[in-house]
Structures are given as structure tokens and as C-alpha cells.
C-alpha positions as CSV (number, residue, x, y, z in Angstrom):
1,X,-12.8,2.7,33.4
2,X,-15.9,5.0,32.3
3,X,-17.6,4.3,29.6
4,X,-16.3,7.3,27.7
5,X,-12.4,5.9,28.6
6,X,-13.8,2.9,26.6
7,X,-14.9,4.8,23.8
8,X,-11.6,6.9,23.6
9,X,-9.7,3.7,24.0
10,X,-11.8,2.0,20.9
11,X,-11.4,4.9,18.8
12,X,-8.0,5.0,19.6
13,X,-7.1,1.5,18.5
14,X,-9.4,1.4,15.9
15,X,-7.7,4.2,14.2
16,X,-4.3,2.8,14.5
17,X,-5.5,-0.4,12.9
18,X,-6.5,1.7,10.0
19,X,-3.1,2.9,9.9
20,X,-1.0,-0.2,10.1
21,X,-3.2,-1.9,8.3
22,X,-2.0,1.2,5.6
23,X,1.6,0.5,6.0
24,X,1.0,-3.6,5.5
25,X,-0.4,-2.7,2.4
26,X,2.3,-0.4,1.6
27,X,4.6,-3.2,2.2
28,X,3.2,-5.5,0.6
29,X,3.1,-3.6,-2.6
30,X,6.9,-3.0,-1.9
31,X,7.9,-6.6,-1.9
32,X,6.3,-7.4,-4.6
33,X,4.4,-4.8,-6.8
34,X,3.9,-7.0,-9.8
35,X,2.1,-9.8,-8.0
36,X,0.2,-7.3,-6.0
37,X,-1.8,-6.2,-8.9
38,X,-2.2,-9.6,-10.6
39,X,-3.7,-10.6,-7.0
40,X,-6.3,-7.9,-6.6
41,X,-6.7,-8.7,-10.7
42,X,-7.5,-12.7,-9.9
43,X,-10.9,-12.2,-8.8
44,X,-12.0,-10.4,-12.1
45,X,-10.5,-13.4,-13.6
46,X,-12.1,-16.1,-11.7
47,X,-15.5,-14.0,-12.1
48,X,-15.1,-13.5,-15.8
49,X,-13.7,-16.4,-17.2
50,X,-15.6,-19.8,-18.3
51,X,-15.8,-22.5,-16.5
52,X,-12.3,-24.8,-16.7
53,X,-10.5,-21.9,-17.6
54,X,-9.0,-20.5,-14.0
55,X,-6.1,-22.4,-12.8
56,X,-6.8,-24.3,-9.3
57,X,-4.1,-22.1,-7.7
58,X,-6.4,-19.2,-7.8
59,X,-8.0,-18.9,-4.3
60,X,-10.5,-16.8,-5.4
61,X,-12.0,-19.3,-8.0
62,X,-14.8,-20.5,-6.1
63,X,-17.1,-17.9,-5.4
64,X,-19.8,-19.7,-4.6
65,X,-18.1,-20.9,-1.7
66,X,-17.5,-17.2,-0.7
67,X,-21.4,-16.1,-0.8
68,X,-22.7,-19.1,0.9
69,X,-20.1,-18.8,4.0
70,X,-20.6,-15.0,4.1
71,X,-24.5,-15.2,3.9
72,X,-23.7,-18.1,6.6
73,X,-22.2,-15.9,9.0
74,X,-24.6,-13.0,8.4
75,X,-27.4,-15.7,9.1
76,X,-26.0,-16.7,11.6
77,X,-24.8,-14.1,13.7
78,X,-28.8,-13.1,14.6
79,X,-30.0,-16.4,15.3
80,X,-27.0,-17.4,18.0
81,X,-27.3,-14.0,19.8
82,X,-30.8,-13.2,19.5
83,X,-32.4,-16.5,19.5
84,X,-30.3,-18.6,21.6
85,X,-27.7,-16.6,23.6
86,X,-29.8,-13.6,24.8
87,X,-32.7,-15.5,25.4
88,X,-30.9,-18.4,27.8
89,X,-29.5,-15.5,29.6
90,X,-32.5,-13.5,30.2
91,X,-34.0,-16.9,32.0
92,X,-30.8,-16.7,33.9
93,X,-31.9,-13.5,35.5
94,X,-29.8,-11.1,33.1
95,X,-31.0,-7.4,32.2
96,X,-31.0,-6.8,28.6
97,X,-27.9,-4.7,28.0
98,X,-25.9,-7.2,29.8
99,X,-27.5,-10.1,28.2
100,X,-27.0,-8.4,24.6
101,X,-23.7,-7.8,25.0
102,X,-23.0,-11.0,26.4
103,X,-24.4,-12.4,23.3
104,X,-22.4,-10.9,21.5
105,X,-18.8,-11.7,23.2
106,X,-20.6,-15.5,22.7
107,X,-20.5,-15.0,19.1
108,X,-17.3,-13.7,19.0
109,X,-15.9,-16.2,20.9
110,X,-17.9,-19.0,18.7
111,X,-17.2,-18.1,15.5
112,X,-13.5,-17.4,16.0
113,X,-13.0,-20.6,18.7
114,X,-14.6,-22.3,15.3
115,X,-12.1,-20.7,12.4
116,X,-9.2,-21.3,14.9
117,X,-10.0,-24.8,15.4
118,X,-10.1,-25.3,11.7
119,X,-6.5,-23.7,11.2
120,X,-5.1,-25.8,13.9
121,X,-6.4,-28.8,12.0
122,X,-4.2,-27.4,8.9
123,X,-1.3,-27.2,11.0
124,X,-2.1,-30.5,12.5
125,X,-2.1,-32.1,9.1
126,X,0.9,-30.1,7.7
127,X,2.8,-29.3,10.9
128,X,5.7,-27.6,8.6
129,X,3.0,-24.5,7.7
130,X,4.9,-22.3,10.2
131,X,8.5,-23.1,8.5
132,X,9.6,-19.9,6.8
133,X,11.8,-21.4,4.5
134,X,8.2,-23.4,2.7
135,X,7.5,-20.1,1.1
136,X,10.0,-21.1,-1.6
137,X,10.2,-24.7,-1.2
138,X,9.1,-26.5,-5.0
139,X,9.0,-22.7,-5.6
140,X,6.9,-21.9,-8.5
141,X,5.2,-25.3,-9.1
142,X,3.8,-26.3,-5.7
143,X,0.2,-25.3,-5.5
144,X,-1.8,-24.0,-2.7
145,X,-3.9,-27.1,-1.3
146,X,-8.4,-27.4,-1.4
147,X,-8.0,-27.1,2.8
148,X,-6.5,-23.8,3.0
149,X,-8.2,-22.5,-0.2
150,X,-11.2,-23.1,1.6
151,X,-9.5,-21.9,5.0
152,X,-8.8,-18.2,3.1
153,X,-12.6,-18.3,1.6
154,X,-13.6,-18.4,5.0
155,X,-11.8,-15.7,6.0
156,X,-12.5,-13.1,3.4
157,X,-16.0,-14.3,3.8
158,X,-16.1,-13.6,7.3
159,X,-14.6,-9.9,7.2
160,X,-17.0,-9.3,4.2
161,X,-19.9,-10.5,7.1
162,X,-18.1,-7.9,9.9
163,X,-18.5,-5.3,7.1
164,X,-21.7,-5.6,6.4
165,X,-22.8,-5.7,9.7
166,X,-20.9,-2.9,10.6
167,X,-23.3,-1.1,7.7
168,X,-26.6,-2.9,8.8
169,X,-26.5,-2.2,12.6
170,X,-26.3,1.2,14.2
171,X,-23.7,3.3,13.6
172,X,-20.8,4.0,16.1
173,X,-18.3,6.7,16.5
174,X,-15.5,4.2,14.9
175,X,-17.3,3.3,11.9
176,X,-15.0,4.8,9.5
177,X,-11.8,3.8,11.0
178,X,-12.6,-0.5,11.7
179,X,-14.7,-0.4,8.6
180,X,-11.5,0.9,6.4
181,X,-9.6,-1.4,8.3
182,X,-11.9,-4.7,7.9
183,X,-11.7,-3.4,3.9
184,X,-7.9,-3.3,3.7
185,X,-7.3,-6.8,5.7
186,X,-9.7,-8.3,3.0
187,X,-7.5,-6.6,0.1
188,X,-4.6,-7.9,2.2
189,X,-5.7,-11.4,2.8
190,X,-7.0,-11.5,-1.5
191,X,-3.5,-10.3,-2.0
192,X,-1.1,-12.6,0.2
193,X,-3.3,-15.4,-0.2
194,X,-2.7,-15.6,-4.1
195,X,1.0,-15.2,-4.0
196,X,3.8,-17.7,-2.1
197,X,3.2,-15.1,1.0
198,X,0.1,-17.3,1.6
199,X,1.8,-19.0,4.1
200,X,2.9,-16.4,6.4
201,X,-0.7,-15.1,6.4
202,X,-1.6,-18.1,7.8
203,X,0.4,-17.3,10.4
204,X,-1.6,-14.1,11.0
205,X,-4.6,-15.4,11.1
206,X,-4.2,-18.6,13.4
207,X,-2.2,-16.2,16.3
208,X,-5.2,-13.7,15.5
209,X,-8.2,-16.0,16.2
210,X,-6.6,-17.6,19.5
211,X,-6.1,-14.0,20.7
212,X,-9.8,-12.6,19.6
213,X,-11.2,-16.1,21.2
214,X,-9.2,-15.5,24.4
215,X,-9.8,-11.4,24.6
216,X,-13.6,-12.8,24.1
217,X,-12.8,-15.0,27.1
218,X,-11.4,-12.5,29.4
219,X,-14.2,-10.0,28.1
220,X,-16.8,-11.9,29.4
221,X,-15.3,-12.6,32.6
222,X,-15.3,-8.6,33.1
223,X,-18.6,-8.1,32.4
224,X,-19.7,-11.0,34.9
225,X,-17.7,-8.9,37.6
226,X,-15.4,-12.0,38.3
227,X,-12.6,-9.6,39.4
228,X,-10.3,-12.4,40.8
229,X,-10.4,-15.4,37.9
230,X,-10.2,-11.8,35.4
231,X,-6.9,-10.9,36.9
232,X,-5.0,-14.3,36.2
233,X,-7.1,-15.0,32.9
234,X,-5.7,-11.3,32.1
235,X,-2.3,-12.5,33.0
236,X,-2.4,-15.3,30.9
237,X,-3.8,-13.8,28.2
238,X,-1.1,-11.2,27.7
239,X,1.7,-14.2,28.5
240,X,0.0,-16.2,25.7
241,X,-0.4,-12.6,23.6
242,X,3.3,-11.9,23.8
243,X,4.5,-15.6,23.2
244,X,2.4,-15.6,20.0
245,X,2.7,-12.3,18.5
246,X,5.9,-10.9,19.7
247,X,8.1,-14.0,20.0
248,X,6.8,-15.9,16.9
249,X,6.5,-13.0,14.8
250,X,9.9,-12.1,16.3
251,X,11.1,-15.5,15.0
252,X,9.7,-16.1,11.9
253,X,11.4,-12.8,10.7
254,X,14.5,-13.6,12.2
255,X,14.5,-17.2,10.2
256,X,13.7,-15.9,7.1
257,X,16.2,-13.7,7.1
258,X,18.7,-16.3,8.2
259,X,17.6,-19.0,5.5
260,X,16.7,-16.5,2.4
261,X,19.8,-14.6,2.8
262,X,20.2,-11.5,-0.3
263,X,23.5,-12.9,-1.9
264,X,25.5,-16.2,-1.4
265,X,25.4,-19.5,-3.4
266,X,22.1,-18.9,-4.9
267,X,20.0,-21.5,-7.5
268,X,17.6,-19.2,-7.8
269,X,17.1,-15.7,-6.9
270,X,13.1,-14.3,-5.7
271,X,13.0,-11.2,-7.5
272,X,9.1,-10.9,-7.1
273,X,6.5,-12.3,-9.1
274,X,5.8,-14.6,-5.8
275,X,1.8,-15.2,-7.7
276,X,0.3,-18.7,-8.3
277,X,-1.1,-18.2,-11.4
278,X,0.8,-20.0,-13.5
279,X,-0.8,-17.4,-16.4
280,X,1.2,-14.3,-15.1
281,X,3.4,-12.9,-17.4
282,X,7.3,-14.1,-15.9
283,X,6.0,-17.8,-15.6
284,X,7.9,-19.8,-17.7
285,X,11.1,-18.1,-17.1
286,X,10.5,-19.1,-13.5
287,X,9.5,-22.9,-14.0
288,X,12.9,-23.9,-15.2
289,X,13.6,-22.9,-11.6
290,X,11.5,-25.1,-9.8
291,X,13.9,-27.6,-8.4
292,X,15.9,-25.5,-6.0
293,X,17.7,-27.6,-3.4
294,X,16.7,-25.8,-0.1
295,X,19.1,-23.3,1.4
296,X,19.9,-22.3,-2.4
297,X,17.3,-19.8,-2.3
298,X,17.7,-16.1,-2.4
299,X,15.5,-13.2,-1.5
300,X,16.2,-9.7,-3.7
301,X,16.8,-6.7,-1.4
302,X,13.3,-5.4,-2.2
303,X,11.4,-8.7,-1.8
304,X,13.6,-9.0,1.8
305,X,12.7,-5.2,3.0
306,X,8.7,-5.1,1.7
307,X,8.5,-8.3,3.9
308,X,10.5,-7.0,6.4
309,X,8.2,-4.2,6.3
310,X,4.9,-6.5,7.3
311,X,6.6,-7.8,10.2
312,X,7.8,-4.4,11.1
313,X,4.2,-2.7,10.7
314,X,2.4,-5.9,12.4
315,X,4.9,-5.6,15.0
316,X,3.7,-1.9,15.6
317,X,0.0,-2.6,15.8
318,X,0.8,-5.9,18.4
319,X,2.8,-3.2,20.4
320,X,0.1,-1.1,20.7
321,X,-2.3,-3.9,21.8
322,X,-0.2,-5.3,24.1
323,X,0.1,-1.9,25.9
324,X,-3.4,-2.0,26.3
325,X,-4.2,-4.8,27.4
326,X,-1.0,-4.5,30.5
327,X,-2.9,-0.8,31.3
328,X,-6.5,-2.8,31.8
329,X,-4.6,-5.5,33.4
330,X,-2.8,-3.1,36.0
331,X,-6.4,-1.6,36.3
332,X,-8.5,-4.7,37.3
333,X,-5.7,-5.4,39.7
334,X,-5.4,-2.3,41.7
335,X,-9.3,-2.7,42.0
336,X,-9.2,-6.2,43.3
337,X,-6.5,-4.9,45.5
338,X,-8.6,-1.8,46.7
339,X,-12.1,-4.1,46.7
340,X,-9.8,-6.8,49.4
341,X,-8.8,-3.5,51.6
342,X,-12.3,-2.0,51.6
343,X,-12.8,-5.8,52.9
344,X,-10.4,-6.3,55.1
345,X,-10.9,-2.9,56.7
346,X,-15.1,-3.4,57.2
347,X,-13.9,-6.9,59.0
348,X,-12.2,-4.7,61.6
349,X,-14.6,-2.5,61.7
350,X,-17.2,-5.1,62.5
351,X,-14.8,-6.8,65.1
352,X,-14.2,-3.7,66.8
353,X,-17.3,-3.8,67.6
């Protein structure tokens, strides 16, 4: 692949995140419009109120938290590339384009080998995370826990750090597209993590760092020119791609549908309103709700289709990916194939001889 192939293929991508990260939005507002605007309306909150005022269900309440981590990574970043990375490479013989950019796969796969660690240890800790039916168990009292308060924090912080490093460093021809996309995922990830969606975002986010820390993988294996162990790290990454994005994406739709059905014996009926403020307007009528036996819980039709739509819109972008990644895959293995005959055919020469 030239190097203007990889450019068309980053602009390419990188505009289609912009747009399915559009449509996620869309959906989200959809599902639940109401708690939407109360989530992008929590940080004004947090920020403006005195201390002791803000409910410990709003995520957004510590923003101290937020500016140390994002300073953290934006501090960081520099001296584990610069400092460290590119300089232990350069002893090791490397050029400084290949160094650099090795550096900076390092990073990538540091920092998200790091946040994915941290959300395995949620899951660890609360293995049922991943149950769909949790969205509305104890549905409206139970309140988000410190741990993945602190796990969405370091999230927002972190895209907050791509952005501004996206501004700081020179910029490319996909600027516009991945920076719009980086600033809808954080309007996303505010949004869903202040309303009972905060669950399936976590979701998202573990499947997406164990596939950016195994692309990072598989991306420095290419640039080392390790053709073979590239072509079955490739095939492993897309088996481990699909399993996690298709499959459970595939299944954690398919089981919220099954156990929030739209009508049937019903204690309580999600009509939106999903937020964790306990503030919002609609509270109190929903507390008298809050022991629901589970299986008694009902989704409305627009809650059901404005989630539905997520999946549906994730689902795209995955696809998109994932036909990627089988096109480089097919490509590094038609030239390990054509690098063995070159090979084989210069050890006949040579024995002809």
C-alpha cells in the first residue's frame, strides 16, 4: 500500500466516523431526548453549583479529577515518546521517522493497554456490567459507583487530550473529520454516562481499547517488516475484532430486546428520563417505581428504537472497520505469498547453477 492509499484509506474512515458518530447522537437524542439535554446540562451544574450541592450520581462532579488526568496525558504523551521511546530506539539503530512513529504506536498501545486494564478490573469486581437487563435493575435509585465515575473521567479526559493534541501538532488532511468525531464521542460519553445507558457505554469502551491496543500491536509489527508473525497477529486480530464487536454487540441487542420487551406484564414502563440526577424534573414520580421485580420491566417503543438505533449505527461503523482490516489482511498475505515465491524461485535459480 503507497503512502497516498494510506492517506485515502485514513480520510476515508475518518470521515465515516464523523458520520456514525452523527447518527449515535441522533439516536441517542431519540431514545431519550429529555435526559439528553439534562446530561449535556449536568456539567453547568456541577461547575456552578456550591460545594455539597451536586448529587454523587453526577459523573461530571469532580472536575478536578478531569483537568489533572487530561493535563496527565498531555504530559505525558511527550515525555514517553520523545524522552523514552524514541530515544531507546534510536540506540537500537532506528532512523528517525521509523523511530517516531514507533513511539507513537508505543503510546498508543500504553495508554489504552492501561485504560483497558482498568475496565477489566470493573468487570472483574462486578462481573454482571455486561448484563443488559442491569440497566434497569433498582431502576431509579441505584447510583453509579466512585470506580466507574472515575473510569468515565478518564475517558472524557483522555479524548479531551487527543483533541488538543490534534490542535497543538501539525495539522493533517483529516483534521476536521477525527477532530469532529473525538468532539461528538466526548458529547456522547457526558451524555450516556449520566443517564442508566452508562452501562452499555461501558461496553463500548472496554471492546474499543482491546481493539485500539491490539491494531497498535499489529501496527507495529508492520512497520518492523515482520510479514509472517503480521499475518497470523492480523488473523487474530480480526477473529478477536469480530467476536467482540459484531457478536457481542450482536448479543447484547438481541437480549435487551428479549428481556425489556414493549408491552407484557409490566411494573414499570421506561418512558425516558433514564438520568441520575435525582434533581430532574420526573423524579419522584419514578421513585415509587424503584422496586421492580426483574423481568417486569418495559421499554417504550421510542426508548427500544433510539437504542436500537446505537447498536444499529455502531454496527455500521464496526462494518466498515472490519472491511478494512480483511483488505490489509488479504494484502500482507498475497505479499508474504509473492516474497516466499520470489524465494523459492532464486533457490532454483542458484541450484541450477
Amino acid at each position: 500500500m503507497t503512502v497516498s492509499d494510506q492517506v485515502n484509506v485514513r480520510q476515508f474512515i475518518a470521515s465515516h466516523q464523523l458520520e456514525f458518530s452523527l447518527l449515535v447522537l441522533v439516536a441517542h437524542v431519540l431514545a431519550d431526548k429529555h435526559a439528553f439535554v439534562a446530561a449535556l446540562q449536568a456539567p453547568v451544574r456541577c461547575w456552578g453549583s456550591e460545594k455539597g450541592t451536586v448529587h454523587p450520581r453526577d459523573v461530571l462532579d469532580d472536575w478536578g479529577f478531569l483537568a489533572v488526568f487530561c493535563f496527565g496525558f498531555t504530559l505525558a504523551r511527550p515525555l514517553v515518546t520523545d524522552h523514552l521511546l524514541q530515544l531507546t530506539l534510536r540506540k537500537y539503530g532506528f532512523g528517525p521517522q521509523d523511530s517516531s512513529h514507533l513511539a507513537a504506536l508505543g503510546w498508543k498501545a500504553t495508554s489504552r493497554g492501561i485504560m483497558m486494564l482498568y475496565a477489566l478490573g470493573l468487570w472483574y469486581n462486578t462481573p454482571g456490567l455486561l448484563n443488559p437487563q442491569q440497566l434497569f435493575q433498582d431502576w431509579p435509585q441505584s447510583q453509579i459507583t466512585h470506580p466507574m465515575q472515575c473510569f468515565f473521567l478518564l475517558r472524557i479526559a483522555f479524548y479531551l487530550h487527543q483533541c488538543l493534541i490534534m490542535v497543538i501538532e501539525p495539522i493533517k488532511d483529516d483534521f476536521i473529520d477525527k477532530f469532529l468525531h473525538h468532539v461528538l464521542t466526548c458529547t456522547v460519553v457526558v451524555a450516556c454516562c449520566n443517564s442508566r445507558a452508562y452501562i452499555l457505554l461501558y461496553g463500548i469502551l472496554l471492546t474499543a481499547d482491546l481493539a485500539d491496543f491490539l491494531l497498535a500491536f499489529v501496527q507495529i509489527q508492520r512497520c518492523l517488516k515482520y510479514q509472517k508473525s503480521l499475518r497470523n497477529s492480523l488473523i487474530i486480530f480480526i477473529v478477536i475484532w469480530v467476536l467482540t464487536r459484531h457478536v457481542t454487540f450482536g448479543y447484547l441487542h438481541w437480549t435487551l430486546h428479549r428481556l425489556l420487551p414493549v408491552s407484557g406484564d409490566c411494573e414499570a414502563v421506561v418512558t425516558g428520563r433514564m438520568m441520575l440526577d435525582p434533581g430532574a424534573s420526573g423524579w419522584g414520580s419514578l421513585a415509587s417505581q424503584a422496586q421492580v421485580t426483574p423481568g417486569a420491566v418495559c421499554l417504550s417503543r421510542n426508548v427500544k428504537l433510539g437504542l436500537s438505533g446505537i447498536s444499529i449505527a455502531l454496527q455500521g461503523l464496526f462494518t466498515i472497520w472490519t472491511r478494512d482490516f480483511i483488505r490489509v489482511a488479504l494484502q500482507v498475505h498475497n505479499q508474504c505469498r509473492a516474497g516466499e515465491a520470489r524465494r523459492k524461485a532464486a533457490r532454483k535459480g542458484t541450484s541450477s547453477f
